[in-house]
PATIFI-532017 format. One record per residue (C-alpha): residue in three letters; y, z, x; residue number from 1. Coordinates in nm, 4 decimals, padded with zeros to 6 digits, always signed. Layout:
REM residues N
@res->ALA py->Y pz->Z px->X n->NUM
...
This chain:
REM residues 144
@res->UNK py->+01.5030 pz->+00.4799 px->-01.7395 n->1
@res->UNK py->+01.2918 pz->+00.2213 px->-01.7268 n->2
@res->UNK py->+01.1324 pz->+00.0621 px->-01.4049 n->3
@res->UNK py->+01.0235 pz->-00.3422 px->-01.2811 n->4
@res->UNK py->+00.7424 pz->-00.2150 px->-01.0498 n->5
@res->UNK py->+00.6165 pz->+00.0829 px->-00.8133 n->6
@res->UNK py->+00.6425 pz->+00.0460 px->-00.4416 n->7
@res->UNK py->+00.3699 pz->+00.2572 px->-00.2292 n->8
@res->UNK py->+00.4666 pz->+00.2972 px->+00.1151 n->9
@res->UNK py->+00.1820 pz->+00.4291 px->+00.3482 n->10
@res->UNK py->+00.1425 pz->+00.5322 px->+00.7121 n->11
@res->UNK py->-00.2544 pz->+00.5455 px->+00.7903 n->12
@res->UNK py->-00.3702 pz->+00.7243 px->+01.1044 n->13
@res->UNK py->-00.6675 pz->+00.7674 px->+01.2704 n->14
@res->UNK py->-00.7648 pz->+00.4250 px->+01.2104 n->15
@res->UNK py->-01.1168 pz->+00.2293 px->+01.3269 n->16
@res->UNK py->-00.9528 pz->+00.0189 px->+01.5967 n->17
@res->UNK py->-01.2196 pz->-00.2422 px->+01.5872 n->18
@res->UNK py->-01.1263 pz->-00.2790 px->+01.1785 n->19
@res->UNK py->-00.7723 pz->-00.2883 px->+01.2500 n->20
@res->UNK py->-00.7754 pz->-00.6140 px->+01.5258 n->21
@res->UNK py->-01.0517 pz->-00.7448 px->+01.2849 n->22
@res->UNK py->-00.8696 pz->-01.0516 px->+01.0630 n->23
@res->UNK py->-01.1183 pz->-01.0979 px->+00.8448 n->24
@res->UNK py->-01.1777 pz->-00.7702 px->+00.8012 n->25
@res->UNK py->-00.8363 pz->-00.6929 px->+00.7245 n->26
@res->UNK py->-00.8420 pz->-00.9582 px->+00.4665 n->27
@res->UNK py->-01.1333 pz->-00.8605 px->+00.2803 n->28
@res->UNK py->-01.0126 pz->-00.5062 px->+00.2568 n->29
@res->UNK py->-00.6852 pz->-00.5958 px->+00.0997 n->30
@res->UNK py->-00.8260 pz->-00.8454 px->-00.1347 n->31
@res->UNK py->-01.0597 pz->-00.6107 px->-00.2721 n->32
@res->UNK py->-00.7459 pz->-00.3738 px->-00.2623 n->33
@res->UNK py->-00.6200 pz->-00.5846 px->-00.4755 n->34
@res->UNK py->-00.9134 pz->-00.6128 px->-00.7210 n->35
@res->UNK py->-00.9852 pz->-00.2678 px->-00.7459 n->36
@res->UNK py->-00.5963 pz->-00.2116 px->-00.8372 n->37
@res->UNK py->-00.6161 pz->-00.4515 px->-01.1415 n->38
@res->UNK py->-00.3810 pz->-00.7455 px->-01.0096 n->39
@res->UNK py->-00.4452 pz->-01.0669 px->-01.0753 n->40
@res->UNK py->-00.5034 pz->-01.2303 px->-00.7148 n->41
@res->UNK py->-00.3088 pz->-01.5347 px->-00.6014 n->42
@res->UNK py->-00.3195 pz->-01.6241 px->-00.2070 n->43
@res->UNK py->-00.2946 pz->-01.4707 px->+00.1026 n->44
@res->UNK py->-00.1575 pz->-01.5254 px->+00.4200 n->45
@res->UNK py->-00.2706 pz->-01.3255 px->+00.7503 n->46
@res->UNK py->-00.2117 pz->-01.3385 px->+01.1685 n->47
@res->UNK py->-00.3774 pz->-01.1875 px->+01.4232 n->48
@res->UNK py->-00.1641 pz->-01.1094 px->+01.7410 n->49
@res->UNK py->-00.2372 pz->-01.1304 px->+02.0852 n->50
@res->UNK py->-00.4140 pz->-00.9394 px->+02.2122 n->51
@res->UNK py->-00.4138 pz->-00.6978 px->+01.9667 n->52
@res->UNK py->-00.3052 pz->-00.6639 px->+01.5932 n->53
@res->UNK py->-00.2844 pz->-00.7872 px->+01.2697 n->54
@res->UNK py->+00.0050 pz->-00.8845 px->+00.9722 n->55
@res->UNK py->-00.0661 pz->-01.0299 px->+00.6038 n->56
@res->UNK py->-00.0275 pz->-01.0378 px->+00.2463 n->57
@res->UNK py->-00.1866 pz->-01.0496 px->-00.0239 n->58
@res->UNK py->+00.0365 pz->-01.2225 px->-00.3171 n->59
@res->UNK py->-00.0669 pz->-01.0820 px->-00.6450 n->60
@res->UNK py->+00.0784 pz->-01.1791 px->-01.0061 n->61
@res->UNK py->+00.2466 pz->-00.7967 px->-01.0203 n->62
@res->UNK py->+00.4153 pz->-00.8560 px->-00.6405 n->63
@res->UNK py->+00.2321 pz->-00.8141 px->-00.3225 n->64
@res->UNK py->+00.0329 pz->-00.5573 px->-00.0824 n->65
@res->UNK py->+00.1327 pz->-00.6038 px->+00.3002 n->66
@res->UNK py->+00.0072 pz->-00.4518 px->+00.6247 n->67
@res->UNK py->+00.0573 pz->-00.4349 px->+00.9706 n->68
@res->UNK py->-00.1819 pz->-00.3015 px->+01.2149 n->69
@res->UNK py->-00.1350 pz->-00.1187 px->+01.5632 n->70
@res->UNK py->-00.5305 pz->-00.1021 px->+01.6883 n->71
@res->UNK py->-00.3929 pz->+00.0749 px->+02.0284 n->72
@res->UNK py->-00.2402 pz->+00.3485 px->+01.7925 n->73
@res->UNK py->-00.5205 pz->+00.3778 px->+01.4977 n->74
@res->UNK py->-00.2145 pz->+00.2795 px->+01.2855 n->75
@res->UNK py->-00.1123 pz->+00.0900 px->+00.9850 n->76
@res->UNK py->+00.1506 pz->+00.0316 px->+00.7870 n->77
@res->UNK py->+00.1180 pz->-00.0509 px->+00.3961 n->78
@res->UNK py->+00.2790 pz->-00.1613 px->+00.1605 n->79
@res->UNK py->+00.2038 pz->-00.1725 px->-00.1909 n->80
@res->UNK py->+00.4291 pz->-00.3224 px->-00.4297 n->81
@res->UNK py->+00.3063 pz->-00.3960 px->-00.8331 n->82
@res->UNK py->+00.5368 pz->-00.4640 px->-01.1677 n->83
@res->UNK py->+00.3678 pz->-00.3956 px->-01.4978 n->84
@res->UNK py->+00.1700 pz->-00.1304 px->-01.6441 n->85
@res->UNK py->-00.1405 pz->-00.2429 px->-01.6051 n->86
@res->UNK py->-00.1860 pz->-00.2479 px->-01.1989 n->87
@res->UNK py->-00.2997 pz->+00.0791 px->-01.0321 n->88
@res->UNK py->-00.1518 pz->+00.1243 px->-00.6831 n->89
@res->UNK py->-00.2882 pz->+00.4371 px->-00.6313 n->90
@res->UNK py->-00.6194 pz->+00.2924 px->-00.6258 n->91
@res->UNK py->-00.5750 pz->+00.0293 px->-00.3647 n->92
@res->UNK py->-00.3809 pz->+00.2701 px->-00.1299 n->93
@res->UNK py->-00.7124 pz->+00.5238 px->-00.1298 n->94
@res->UNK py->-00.9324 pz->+00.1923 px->-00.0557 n->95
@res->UNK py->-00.7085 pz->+00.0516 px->+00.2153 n->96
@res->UNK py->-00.7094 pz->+00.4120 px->+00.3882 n->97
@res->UNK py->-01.1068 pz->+00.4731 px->+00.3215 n->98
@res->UNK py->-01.2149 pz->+00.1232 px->+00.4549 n->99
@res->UNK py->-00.9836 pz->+00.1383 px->+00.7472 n->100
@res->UNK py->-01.1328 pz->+00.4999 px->+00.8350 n->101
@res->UNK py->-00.8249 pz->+00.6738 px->+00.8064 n->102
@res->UNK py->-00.8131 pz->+01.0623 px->+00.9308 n->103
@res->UNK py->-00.4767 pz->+01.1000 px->+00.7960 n->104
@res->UNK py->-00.2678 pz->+00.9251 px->+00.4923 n->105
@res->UNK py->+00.1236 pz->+00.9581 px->+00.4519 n->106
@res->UNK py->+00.2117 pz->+00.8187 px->+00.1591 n->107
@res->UNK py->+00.5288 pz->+00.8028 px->-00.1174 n->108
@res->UNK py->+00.6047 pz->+00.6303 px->-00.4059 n->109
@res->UNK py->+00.9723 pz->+00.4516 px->-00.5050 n->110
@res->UNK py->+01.0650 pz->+00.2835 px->-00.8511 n->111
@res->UNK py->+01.1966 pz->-00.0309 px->-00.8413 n->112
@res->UNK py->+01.4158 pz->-00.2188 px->-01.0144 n->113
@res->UNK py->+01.5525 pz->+00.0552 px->-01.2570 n->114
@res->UNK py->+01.8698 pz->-00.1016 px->-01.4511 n->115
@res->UNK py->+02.1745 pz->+00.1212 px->-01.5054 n->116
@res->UNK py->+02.4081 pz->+00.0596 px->-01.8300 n->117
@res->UNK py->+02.6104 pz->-00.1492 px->-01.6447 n->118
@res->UNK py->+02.2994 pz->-00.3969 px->-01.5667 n->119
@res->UNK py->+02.2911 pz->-00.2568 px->-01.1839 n->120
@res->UNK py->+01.9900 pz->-00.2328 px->-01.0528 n->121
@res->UNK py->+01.8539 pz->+00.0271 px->-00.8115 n->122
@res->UNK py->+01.5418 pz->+00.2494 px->-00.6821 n->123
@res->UNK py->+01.4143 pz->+00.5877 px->-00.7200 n->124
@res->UNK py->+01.1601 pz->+00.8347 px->-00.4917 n->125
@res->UNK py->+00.9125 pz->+00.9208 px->-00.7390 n->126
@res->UNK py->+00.7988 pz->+01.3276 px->-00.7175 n->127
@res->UNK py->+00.4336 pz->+01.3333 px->-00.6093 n->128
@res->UNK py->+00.1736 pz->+01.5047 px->-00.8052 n->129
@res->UNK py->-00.1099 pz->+01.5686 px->-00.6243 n->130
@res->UNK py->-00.4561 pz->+01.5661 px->-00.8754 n->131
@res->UNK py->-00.5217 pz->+01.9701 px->-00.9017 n->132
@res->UNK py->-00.1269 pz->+01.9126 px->-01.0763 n->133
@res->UNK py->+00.0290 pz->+02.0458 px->-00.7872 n->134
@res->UNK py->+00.3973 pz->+01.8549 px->-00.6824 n->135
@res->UNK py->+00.4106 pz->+01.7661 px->-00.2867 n->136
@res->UNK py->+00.7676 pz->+01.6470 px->-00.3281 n->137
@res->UNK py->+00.8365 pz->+01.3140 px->-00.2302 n->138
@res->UNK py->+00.5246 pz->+01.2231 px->-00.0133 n->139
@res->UNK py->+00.1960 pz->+01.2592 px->+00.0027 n->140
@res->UNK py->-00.0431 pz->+01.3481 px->+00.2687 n->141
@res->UNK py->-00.4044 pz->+01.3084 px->+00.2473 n->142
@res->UNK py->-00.6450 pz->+01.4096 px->+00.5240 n->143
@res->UNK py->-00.9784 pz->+01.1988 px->+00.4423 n->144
């Protein structure tokens, strides 16, 4: 069955406080996200919280990659939604969680947009393989 787009949902711990209540900082990383994934970026739109915290997103030709960040907890929340087969999600999830100094990465992957016969739409949970070919199930954790 065919599929619109790939959504990446990821939990980061262990996070660089200072990076996290950084907005500029937070906005570079996710553009270059972006970039590195192969989308084609179009605008962004971020907020930093007082006194601590930061939400965006980056709006891409393929969709969108969001965040929110918790600096008290080391925490963020990512999302990382692309359509096409060009865009590599993957990629910009392992940059987010590198540049944000990550210790630990929850991750899982859902199809989107997957038509029925009937012209319903709805998602999937995509098995994880992990590189050595190994399946995980339906999420992946990464300890960087």
């Amino acid at each position: 069955m065919e599929t619109l787009g790939r959504h990446i949902l990821v939990e980061c711990s262990g996070c660089n406080p200072a990076v996290l209540n950084d907005i500029d900082a937070v906005q570079e990383i996710l553009t270059e996200a972006a970039l590195a994934a192969k989308a084609e970026f179009r605008e962004r739109a971020f907020h930093r919280f007082t006194p601590l915290g930061v939400s965006g997103v980056i709006v891409i030709s393929e969709s969108h990659l969001s965040v929110h960040t918790w600096p008290e907890y080391g925490y963020v929340a990512l999302d990382i939604y692309t359509c096409g087969s060009q865009t590599m999600p993957w990629t910009a999830c392992k940059l987010v969680a590198a540049k944000f100094g990550a210790s630990l990465v929850k991750a899982m992957e859902v199809k989107r947009g997957m038509c029925d016969e009937e012209g319903h739409f709805s998602h999937q949970v995509v098995p994880i393989q992990e590189e050595e070919g190994q399946s995980v199930g339906a999420e992946l954790t990464m300890a960087l």
